[in-house]
N, C-alpha and C positions, 0 to 999 in steps of 0.2 A: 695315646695313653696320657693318665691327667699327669701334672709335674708335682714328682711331691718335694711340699714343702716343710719347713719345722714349723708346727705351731702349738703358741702357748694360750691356754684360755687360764685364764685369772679367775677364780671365785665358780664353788660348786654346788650353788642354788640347783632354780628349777630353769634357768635361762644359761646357766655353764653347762650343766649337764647334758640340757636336750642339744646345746651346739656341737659338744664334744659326740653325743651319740651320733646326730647326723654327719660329722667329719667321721667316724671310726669306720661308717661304710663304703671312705672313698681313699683315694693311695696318698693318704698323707701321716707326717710323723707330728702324732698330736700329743702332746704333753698336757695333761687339768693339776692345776693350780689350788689348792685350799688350804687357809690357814686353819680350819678345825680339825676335827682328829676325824670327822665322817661329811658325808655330802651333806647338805638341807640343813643347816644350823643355824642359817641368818633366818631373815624375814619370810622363805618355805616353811622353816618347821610348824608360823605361828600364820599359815594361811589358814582363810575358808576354804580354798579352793572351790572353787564354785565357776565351773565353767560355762561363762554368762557374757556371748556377744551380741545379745538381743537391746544394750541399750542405743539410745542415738548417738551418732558420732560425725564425727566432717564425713565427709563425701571422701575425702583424697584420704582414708583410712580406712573405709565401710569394707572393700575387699579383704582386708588380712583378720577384720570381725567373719566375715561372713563366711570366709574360708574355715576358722577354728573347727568348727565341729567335724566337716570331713576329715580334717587334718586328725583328730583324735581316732577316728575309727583307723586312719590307715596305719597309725600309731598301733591300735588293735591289732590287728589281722599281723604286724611286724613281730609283737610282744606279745604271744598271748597271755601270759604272767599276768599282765596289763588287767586291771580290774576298773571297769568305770560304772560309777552309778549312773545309769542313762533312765533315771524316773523322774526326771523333769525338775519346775521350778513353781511355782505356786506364790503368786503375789496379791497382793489385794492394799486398800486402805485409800492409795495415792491414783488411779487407775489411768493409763494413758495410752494412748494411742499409737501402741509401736506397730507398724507396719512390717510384719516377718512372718512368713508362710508358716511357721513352728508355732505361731504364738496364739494364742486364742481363748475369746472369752470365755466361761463358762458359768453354772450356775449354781446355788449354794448345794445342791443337789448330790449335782458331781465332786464340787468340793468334798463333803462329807466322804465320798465313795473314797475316793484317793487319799481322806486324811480323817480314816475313823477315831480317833484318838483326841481331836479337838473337843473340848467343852460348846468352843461360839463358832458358827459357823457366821462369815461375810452373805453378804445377797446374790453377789456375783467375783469373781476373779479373774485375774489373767493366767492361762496355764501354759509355762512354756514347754511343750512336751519333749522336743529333743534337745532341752539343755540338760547339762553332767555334771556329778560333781568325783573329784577323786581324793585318795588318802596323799598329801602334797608327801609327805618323808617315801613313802613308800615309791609312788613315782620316779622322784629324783633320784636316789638308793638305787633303783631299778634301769635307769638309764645310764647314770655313771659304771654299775654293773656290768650291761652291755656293752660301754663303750670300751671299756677295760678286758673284755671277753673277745674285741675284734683290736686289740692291739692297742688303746692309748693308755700312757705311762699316767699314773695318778699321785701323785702328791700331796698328803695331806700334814696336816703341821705344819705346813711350810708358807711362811710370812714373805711377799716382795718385800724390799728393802730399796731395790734401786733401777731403775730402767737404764741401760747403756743403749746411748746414741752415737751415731756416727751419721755427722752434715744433719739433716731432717730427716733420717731414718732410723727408727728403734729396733734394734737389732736384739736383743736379749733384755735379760733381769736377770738381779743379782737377785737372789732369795737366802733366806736362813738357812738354807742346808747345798748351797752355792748356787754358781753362774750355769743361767741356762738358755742357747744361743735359740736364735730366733728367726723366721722370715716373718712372719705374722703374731703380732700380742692381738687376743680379744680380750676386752677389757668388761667383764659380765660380776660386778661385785657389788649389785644394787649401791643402798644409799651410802657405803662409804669411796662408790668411783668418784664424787667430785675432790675425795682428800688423794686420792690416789692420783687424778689426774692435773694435781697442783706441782708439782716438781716440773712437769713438763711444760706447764706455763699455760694447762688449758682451762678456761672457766665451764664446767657442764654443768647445765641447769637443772639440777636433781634435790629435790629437799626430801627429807625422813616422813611420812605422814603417819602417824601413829593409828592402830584401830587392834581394839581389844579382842581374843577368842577365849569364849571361856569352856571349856572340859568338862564335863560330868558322866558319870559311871548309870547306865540307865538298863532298866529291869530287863529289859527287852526291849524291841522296836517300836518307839513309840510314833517315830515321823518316819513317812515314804516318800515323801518328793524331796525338795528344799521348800523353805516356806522361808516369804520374808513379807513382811508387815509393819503398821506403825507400832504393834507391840514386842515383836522381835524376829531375828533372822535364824535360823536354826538348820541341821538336818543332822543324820544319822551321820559320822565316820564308820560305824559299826552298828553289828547289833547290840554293842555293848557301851559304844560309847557314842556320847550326844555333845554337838559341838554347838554353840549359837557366837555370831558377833557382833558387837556395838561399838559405836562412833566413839574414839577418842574426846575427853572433855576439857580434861586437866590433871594436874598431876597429883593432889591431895583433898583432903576433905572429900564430903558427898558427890566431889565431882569425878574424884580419883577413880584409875581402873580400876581396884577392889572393890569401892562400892557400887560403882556403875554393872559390875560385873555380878557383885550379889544379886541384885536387883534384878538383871537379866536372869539371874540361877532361879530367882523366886515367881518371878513372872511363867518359865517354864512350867515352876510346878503347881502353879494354879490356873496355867494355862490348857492343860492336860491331862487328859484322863489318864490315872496310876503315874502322873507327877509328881506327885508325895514321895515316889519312890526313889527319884534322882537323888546321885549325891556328886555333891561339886567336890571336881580333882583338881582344875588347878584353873586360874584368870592371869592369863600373862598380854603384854603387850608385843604386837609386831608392827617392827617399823617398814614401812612399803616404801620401797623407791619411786618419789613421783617426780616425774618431766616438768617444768616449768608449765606446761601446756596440758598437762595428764597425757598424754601420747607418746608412743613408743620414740626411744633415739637408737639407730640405729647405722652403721655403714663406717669405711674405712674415716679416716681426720682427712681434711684436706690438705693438711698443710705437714704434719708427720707423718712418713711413707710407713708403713708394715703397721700402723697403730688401728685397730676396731674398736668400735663400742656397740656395747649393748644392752641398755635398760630399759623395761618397760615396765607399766602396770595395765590391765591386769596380766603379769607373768603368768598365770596358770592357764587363763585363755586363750595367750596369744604365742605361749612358747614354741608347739609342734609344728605352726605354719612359718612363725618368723626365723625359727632357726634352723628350718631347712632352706630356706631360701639364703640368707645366712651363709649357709655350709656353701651353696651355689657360688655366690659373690665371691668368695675368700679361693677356692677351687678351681673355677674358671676363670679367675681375674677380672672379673665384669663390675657394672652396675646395673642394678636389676631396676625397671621401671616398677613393680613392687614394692620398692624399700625405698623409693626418691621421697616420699611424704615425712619419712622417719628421720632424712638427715638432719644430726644437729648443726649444720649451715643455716635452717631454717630461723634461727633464733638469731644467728647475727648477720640484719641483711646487708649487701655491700654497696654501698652510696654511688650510686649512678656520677 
């Protein structure tokens, strides 16, 4: 029988949530952590979500890509709640040669067929057929749900304040609404874990990278895959609402998100057949937690006993594979050959 332990997961994205669901399925006393009043209010509410492990990556990562999509179906069959768009991904402009059994060329043809709605048809594109995209709030919402339905305690409003040490082991945090004892902290609070992990004297190499999504209210269904292009990235959240996103530029003038973001609104709608129709609801920025290196960090501190982390980008691709494994590490007391690419060891190496 596994040992249970106390654990607290810090921050109720889409990377706290799916850790805490995969612990609520096993014998341990798991407490989630958030300082908002509901789960997905950081950098989830202002995903694309676009479940996308078809691009290149190192070698010593390609597995936890290549796993995501299984990972989301067994997510499926778990939750059937669970709603995923599984109508693929539709690229064109830049075209390259990814090498994945899912992915494949096709012709302006079939383009047309899968995206009636276009004005301009490309000559040819890549169509990823088994990528997904999901509604990120609704996801996260739905897991913290479950995880709170199989026993873990949820907290939200509630601010860390202080982590209590004893020797090199972090045994609890103080929080806003008090002291809450601990065998295990995950530490899952995208871009502000490196202010979080400054009291404890750790540097993690995590920056804010900013990228716009903009909202508009749309007559009906005007796109069925995801479509990304040199003119724009788009798909449906709904049949009512149309989500597109664009690269951070600057922060005012013509380069600001709002107008970067108009731009995207209008390009939609003269991109589009019954585009005229669109009405833009809102152009916000989200800031993504990115790694020094873009790649996941992941696994216990070496040097602080009971301490985890966990950030990655893209969170929404790689959340269901890396946080069951995750759940594994923390449960079994292991290290998983899995998650050895992810440690943040890797950035400080130790001089021979």
């Amino acid at each position: 029988m596994t040992k249970k332990q106390k654990v607290i997961i810090v921050g109720a994205g889409i990377v706290g949530a799916s850790i805490a669901y995969n612990l609520s399925k096993e014998n341990q006393d798991v407490t989630l952590v958030e300082s908002h009043s509901k789960a997905g209010c950081g950098v989830t509410a202002n995903s694309f979500a676009w479940i996308n492990p078809s691009g290149r990556v190192p070698d010593n990562f390609q597995h936890l890509y290549d796993g995501s999509l299984a990972e989301y179906h067994v997510l499926e069959k778990e939750i059937p709640e669970l709603k995923v768009d599984w109508n693929g991904a539709l690229s064109w402009g830049n075209l390259v040669n990814i090498n994945k059994s899912y992915v494949e060329k096709i012709t302006r043809q079939q383009v047309s067929e899968l995206e009636p709605h276009l004005k301009e048809y490309p000559d040819e594109a890549l169509y990823a057929f088994k990528e997904g995209a999901v509604d990120p709030n609704f996801l996260t919402n739905l897991l913290v749900k479950k995880a709170q339905e199989n026993g873990v305690n949820i907290l939200f409003d509630t601010k860390v304040t202080q982590f209590k040490k004893e020797d090199a082991k972090v045994v609890g945090i103080h929080t806003s609404k008090g002291y809450i004892e601990s065998d295990v902290i995950i530490l899952a609070t995208g871009t502000s874990l490196p202010e979080l992990c400054k009291p404890l004297g750790l540097d993690v190499p995590v920056e804010s990278s900013p990228s716009i999504i903009i909202r508009m209210k749309s007559p009906k269904k005007l796109i069925h895959t995801l479509i990304s292009n040199s003119r724009f990235e788009a798909r449906q959240l709904s049949d009512t609402t149309l989500i597109a996103a664009e690269d951070y530029l600057d922060d005012h003038g013509e380069n600001g998100p709002g107008e970067v973001g108009k731009r995207a609104f209008e390009t939609l709608r003269n991109d589009l057949n019954e585009g005229e129709h669109l009405v833009l609801n809102s152009i916000l920025v989200g800031l993504r937690p990115m790694p020094k290196d873009g790649y996941p960090i992941v696994g216990f501190h070496d040097q602080i006993k009971g301490l985890y982390i966990a950030v990655m980008h893209s969170a929404i691709t790689l959340s269901p594979i890396i946080s069951k494994l995750i759940a594994k590490e923390i449960v079994d007391n292991v290290r998983l050959e899995e998650l050895e690419s992810c440690r943040l060891s890797r950035f400080y190496p130790v001089n021979e």
